[in-house]
N, C-alpha and C positions, 0 to 999 in steps of 0.2 A: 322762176318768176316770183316776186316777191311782194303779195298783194295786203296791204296796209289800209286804204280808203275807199270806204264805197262813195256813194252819192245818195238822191232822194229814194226815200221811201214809198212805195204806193202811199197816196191819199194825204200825204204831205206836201206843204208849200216850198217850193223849189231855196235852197240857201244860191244867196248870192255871198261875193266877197267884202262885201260894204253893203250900200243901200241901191237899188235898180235904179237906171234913169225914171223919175216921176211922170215921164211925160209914156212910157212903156206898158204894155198890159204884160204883167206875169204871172196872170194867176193860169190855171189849166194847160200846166207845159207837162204832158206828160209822154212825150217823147224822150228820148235818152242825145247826151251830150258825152262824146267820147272823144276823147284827143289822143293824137298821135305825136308826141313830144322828142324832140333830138336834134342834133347841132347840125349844122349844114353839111351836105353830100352823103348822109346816113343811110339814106333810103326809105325818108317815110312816104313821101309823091308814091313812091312806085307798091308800096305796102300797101294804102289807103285807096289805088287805082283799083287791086285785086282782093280787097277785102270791101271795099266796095257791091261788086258782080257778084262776092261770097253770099253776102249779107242779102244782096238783091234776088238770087238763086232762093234763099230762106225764107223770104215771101213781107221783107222788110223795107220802108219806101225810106229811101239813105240819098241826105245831104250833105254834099262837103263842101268846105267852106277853108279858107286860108289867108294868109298876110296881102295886102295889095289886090285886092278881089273887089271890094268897093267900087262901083261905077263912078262915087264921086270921088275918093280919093285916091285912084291906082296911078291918076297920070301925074296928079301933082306930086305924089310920092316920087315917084319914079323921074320925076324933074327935078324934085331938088335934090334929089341922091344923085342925080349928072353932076351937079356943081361942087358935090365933095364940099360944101361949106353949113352943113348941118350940123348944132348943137347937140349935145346928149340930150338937151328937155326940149329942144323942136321935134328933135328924130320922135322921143317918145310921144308927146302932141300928135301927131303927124299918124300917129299907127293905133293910137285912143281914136281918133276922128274916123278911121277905117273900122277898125272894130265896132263903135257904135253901131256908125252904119249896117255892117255884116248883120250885127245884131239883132237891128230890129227890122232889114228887111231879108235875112235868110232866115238866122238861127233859132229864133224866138216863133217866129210862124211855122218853121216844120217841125219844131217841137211842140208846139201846140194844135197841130194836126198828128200827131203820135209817131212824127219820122226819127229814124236815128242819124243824127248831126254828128259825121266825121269831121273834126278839125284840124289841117293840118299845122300843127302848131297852136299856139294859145297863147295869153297875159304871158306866159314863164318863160319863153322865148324872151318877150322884152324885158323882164326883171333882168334874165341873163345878160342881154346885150346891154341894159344902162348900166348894172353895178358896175361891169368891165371898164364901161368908160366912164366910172365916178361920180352916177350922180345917186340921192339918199336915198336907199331903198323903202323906207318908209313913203317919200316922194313919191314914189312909180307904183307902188305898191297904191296908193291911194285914187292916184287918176285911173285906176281899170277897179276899184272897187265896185264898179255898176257890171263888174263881168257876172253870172252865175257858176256859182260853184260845179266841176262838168261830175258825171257818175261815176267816170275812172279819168286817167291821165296815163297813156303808158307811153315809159318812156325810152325810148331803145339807147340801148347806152353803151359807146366803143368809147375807146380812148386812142389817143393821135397817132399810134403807131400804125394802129387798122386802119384810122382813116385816112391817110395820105395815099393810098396806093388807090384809093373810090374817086378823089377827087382830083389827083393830077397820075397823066398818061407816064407810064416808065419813061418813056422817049425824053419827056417832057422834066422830067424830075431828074437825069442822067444831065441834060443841057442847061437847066436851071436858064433858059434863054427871060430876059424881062422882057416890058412894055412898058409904053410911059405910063406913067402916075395916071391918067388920065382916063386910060383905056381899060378892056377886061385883061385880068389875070391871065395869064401863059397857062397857068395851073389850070382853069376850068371856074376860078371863083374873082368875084370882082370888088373894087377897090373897101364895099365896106365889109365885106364877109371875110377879107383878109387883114381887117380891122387896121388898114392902113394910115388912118386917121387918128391913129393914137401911136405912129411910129415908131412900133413894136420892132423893126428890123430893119437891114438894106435893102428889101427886096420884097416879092409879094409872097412868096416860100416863107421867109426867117419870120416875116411880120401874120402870117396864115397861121404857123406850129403855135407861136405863144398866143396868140387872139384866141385860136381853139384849145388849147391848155386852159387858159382863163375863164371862158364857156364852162367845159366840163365841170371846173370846179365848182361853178357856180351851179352847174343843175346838180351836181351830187349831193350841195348843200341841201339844194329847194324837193330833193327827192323824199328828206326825210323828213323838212316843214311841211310839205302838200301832202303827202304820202303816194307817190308814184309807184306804180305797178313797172318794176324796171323787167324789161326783157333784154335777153345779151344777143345785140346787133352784130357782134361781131360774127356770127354765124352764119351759114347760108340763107343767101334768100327765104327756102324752103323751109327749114328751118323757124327760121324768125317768125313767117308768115306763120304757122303751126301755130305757135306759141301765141300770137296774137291773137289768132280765131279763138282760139281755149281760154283766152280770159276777157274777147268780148263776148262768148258765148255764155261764159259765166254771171258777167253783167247783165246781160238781157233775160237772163233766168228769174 
C-alpha cells in the first residue's frame, strides 16, 4: 500500500477543493472523510459493508454515503440514465446536484458530530467518467470544487484482466449472448457502465473492456495528482479487507 496524502490536521479548518457552498456551515467538522475509490464490479459495496461493522465493533459511529443516495436526486438520475440520452455535462450536473445534496444533509452533519463518513466512491469517479467521454477536466474539476478534501482516498486498483471474470458469469462470457441496446448488459453491467454511449464496440463485452481500460487509466493518472492510498484489489477479499483496516486504522490514529 502506498500512502502519499493525509488530510486535516487536529485543530485545523477542514481544505476543501475550491471554495464550500456559502450557504454550508464548515467549520467543526472533526469527524473523518474516508473513501473507498475503484471502477465498477471491484468490490468496494461489499469492502465498505464489513469495514463498516469493523469500524462500528471499535466503538466508532460510521456513515456511508454513495452515488444516487440523494432523496432528491436518485430518481431523476436514474430516469434520465433510462433514456440513454445524457450529455457528458448533464451526466456530470446531474451527480454535482446529488453530491451537494449528500453533502449537506449526510456528510457535513456526521462529520460534525465526530462520525467517520465511509464514501463509496467520490468527485474522482466523475473526473473519471467525464474525461472518458471528453469533456475538460478543468470543467468537472471545478463544478465539485465545494467537495472537501477527504483524510485518505483508497483506492483498490485491478486492471481488466482481474476484472472480467467479478463482473460477467463464465457461462456468460463463453456465450457472449447480447441484449438490446436498451436493456441490462448480459455481462451483469448496464448500458452506461459498459460506456456504450460512446461506441466503444459491437457489443456490451468489446464496448465494457475498453470503457474500463479508459477508467483505469484515468485513475492511475488521478492516483498520483490526489495522492491515493492504492491497495491491490486484485487479491482476495481477505486480503484486501486486511489491508484496508491497516491503513484506515492508521488514519484514525
Amino acid at each position: 500500500m502506498s500512502n502519499e496524502r493525509g488530510g486535516e490536521k487536529a485543530g485545523e479548518r477542514r481544505a476543501f477543493m475550491g471554495k464550500p457552498l456559502p450557504y454550508l456551515d464548515v467549520e467543526d467538522l472533526g469527524g473523518k472523510l474516508i473513501v473507498i475509490e475503484g471502477t465498477d464490479g471491484v468490490g468496494r459495496s461489499t469492502q465498505i459493508a464489513s469495514l463498516q461493522k469493523w469500524l462500528e465493533v471499535r466503538g466508532h459511529g460510521v456513515v456511508t454515503t454513495g452515488w444516487t443516495r440523494s432523496p432528491l436526486m436518485a430518481k431523476a438520475i436514474n430516469d434520465a440514465k433510462a433514456g440513454h440520452r445524457l450529455n457528458v455535462h448533464t451526466f456530470s450536473l446531474f451527480y454535482a446536484a446529488d453530491f451537494a445534496d449528500r453533502l449537506e444533509h449526510e456528510i457535513l452533519p456526521a462529520m460534525r458530530a465526530g462520525f467517520v463518513v465511509l464514501a463509496d466512491r467520490y468527485v474522482y469517479t466523475v473526473f473519471a467518467r467525464a474525461a472518458v467521454r471528453g469533456a475538460d477536466p478543468a470543467w468537472v474539476r471545478k463544478v465539485f470544487s465545494f467537495a472537501p478534501v477527504p483524510d485518505a482516498v483508497f483506492y483498490m486498483k485491478i486492471d481488466v484482466e482481474n476484472l472480467i471474470p467479478r463482473v460477467i458469469h463464465p457461462q456468460q462470457l463463453r456465450s457472449r449472448r447480447l441484449l438490446e441496446e436498451g436493456g441490462s448488459a448480459a455481462w451483469g453491467m448496464d448500458y452506461w457502465e459498459s460506456g456504450m454511449d460512446l461506441r466503444l464496440g459491437d457489443d456490451f463485452y468489446d464496448s465494457f473492456v475498453e470503457y474500463q481500460r479508459r477508467l483505469l487509466a484515468e485513475f492511475s493518472g488521478m492516483s498520483k495528482e490526489f495522492g491515493f492510498l492504492s491497495v491491490n484489489a486484485v487479491r482476495s477479499f481477505e486480503d484486501t479487507n486486511r489491508r484496508l483496516k491497516e491503513g484506515i486504522a492508521s488514519v484514525l490514529s
